[in-house]
N, C-alpha and C positions, 0 to 999 in steps of 0.2 A: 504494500500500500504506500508506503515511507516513496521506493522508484516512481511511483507514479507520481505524486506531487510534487518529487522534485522535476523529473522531468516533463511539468505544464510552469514552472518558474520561469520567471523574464528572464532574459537573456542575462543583464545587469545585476541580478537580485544573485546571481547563482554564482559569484565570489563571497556576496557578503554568507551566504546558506553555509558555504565551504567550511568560515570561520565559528557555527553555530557550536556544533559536537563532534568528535570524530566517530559517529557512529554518519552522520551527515554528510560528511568529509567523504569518509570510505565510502559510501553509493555514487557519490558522485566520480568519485575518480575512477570506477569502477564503470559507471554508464557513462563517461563524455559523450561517446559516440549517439547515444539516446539524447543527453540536453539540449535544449535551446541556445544555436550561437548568435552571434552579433553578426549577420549577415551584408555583404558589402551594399545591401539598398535598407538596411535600417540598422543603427545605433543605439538602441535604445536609452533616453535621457528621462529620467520622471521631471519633470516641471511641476509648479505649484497647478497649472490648470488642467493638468492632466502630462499623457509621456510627449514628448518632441522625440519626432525622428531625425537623426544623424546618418551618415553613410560610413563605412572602413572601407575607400576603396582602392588603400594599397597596403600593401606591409613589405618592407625592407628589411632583411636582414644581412647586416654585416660583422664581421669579423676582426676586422683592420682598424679598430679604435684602442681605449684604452681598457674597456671593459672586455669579457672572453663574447658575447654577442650585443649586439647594440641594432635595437629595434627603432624602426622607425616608420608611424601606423600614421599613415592620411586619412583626415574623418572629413567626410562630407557632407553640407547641407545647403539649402537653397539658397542661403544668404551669406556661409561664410565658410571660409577649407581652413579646418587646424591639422598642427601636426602637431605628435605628442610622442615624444623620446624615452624608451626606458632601455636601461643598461643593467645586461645580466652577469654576475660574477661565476657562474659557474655555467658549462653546456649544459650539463642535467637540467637544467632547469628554464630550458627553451620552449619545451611544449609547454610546461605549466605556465608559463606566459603567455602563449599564443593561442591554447584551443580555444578561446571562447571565443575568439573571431573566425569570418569565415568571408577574406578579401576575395575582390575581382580581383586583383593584380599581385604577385608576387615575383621581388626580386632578392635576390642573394649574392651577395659579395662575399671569396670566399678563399681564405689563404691559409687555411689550416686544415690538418684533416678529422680537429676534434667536432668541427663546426661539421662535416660530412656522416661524422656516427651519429651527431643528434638531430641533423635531417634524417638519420635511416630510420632513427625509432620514433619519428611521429606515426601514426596510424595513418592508413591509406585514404580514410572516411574525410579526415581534415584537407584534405586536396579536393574534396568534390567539385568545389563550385567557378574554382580558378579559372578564369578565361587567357588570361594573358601571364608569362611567366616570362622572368629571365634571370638567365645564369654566366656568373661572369666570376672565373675562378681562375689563381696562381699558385702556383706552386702547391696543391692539393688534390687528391684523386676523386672528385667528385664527380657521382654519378648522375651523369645528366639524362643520360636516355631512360636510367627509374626512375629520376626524377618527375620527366613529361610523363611516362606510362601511370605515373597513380594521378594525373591530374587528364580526366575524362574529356571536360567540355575548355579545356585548354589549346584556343587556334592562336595564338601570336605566341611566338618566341624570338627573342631575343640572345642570341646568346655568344660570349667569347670562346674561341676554339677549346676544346673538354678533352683532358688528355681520354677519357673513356668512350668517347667518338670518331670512328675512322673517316666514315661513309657518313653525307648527310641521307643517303635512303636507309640507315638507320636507325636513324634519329625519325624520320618521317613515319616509320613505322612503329612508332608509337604513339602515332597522333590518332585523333578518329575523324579531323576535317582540318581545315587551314587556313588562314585569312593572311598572316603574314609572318616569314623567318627572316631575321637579318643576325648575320655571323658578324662581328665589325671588327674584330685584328686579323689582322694577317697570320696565317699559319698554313704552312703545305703537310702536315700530317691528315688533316682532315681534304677530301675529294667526293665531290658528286658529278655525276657521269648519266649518261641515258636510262639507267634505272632509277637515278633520282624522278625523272619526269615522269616517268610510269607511275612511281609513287605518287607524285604532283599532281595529277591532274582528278581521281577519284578522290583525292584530298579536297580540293580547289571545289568539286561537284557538290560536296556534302557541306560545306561550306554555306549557310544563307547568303553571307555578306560576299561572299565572293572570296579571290585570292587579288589581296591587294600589293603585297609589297616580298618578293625573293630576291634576296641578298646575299648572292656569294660570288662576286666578284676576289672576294678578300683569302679567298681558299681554293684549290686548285682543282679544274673543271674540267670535263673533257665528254662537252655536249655537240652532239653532231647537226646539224641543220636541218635536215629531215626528221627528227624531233622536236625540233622547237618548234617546229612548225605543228606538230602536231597537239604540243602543248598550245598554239593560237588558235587550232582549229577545235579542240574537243573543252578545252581549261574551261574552265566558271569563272568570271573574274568582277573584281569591284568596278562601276565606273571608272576610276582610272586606274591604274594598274602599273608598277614598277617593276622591272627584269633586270637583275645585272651580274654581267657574266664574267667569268676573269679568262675563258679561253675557249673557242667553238671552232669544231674541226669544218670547217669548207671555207670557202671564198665569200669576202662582202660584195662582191657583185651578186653572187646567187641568192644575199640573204635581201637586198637590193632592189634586185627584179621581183623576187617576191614580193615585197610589199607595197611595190608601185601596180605589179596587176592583181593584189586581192585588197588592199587598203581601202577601206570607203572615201578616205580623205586623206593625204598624205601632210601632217603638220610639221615637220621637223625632219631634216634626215644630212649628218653631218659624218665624218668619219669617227667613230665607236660609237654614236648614239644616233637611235631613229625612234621618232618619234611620231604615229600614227594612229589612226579611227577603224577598229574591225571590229566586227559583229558588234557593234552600239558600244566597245568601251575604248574608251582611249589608255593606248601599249604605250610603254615608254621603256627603249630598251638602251643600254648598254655594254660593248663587247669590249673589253681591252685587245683580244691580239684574235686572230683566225691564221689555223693552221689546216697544214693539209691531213 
């Protein structure tokens, strides 16, 4: 009876509950997964006239301060964005800071590898609702592809090269849809090739919003033309739509002629970057080198 009233508790109410008994305590750390979180589209605030809703719709976590993790949660509401900093002295003690929320957005910053075991031991369930993720780690073996795989309705990533990803069609397959990946340092350990696009485009489909922005110019490619093309031809994509490539195996005359005879409109076309109107969204693509 006791699990059940805890878990119809506001979201807010169920730290102060935590502190009542440890008979209280113990259900609750035992059901997190059953509780009420602070969900990234309410906050919960009790006000004198009743509750106001807030938003959490990011959570940062880093590692590179002077405390062992240093959170940093954006709340959101119609009239005003706070942010609000807590610093934790010990990893252990990262989930019991974090489950009651339940952000759109998570990023991590991440140079050790104690910060990497206490991402392992959050529960799969606290990742549910994550749409947007990014991982951007040194000198640490962080696992980026379990990372994506426990966060379900997560299409944008962001992320710096991951010594535990070779292949971006690795990484892609742990997605369930896509909207948009940008790599942004340079590293040639990590490469996507014509099975990245394969993966790409039943990604880009499942997608509502479309595929708006792939970014791996910055990582070593070896995509052929008569794929891309088919990534134009079958992809789902946002109204406008960003490509960039760091190396495609044929000729820019052939990539060229194609999009001067299937372009509805040709707006841009310069050497590494063409810019054009197919199937109703405007491509914006960028190649640094073509090989044969």
């Amino acid at each position: 009876m006791m699990e059940k009233i805890l878990e119809n508790v506001d979201a807010t109410d169920i730290r102060t509950a935590q502190h009542v008994c440890v008979q209280w305590r113990n259900i609750i750390n035992r059901r997190r997964h059953a509780m009420k979180r602070v969900p990234f589209s309410q906050l919960g605030y009790r006000g004198r006239d009743g509750p106001m809703r807030y938003r959490v719709q990011e959570i940062y976590v880093s590692d590179d301060g002077d405390a062992a993790v240093t959170l940093t949660i954006t709340h959101l509401c119609p009239s005003w964005e706070g942010v609000s900093t807590v610093k934790i002295t010990d990893y252990k003690m990262l989930f019991e800071c974090i489950w009651i929320y339940s952000p759109k957005k998570l990023n991590i910053s991440a140079t050790r590898n104690e910060l990497r075991i206490a991402l392992e031991s959050i529960p799969d369930w606290w990742f549910h609702d994550i749409q947007m993720m990014g991982i951007y780690e040194s000198a640490c073996d962080l696992d980026a592809l379990a990372l994506v795989s426990r966060a379900p309705h997560c299409s944008s990533l962001r992320i710096d090269p991951c010594f535990t990803i070779d292949n971006v069609t690795s990484l892609l397959n742990c997605m369930k849809k896509i909207h948009e990946l940008k790599i942004r340092s340079c590293s040639k350990t990590i490469t996507a090739d014509d099975s990245t696009i394969d993966a790409l485009i039943p990604l880009s489909i499942a997608c509502p919003d479309g595929l708006q922005s792939f970014w791996v110019d910055s990582i070593s490619t070896e995509f052929t033309l008569p794929k891309m093309f088919e990534l134009f031809e079958k992809g789902n994509f946002s109204p406008r739509c960003s490509l960039l490539f760091e190396k495609v195996h044929g000729s820019e005359t052939a990539l060229r002629n194609w999009i001067f005879s299937h372009a509805q409109r040709v707006l841009y076309v310069s050497r590494q970057t063409y810019n054009f109107a197919y199937r109703d969204v405007e491509i914006g693509i960028s190649v640094e080198q073509f090989v044969p």
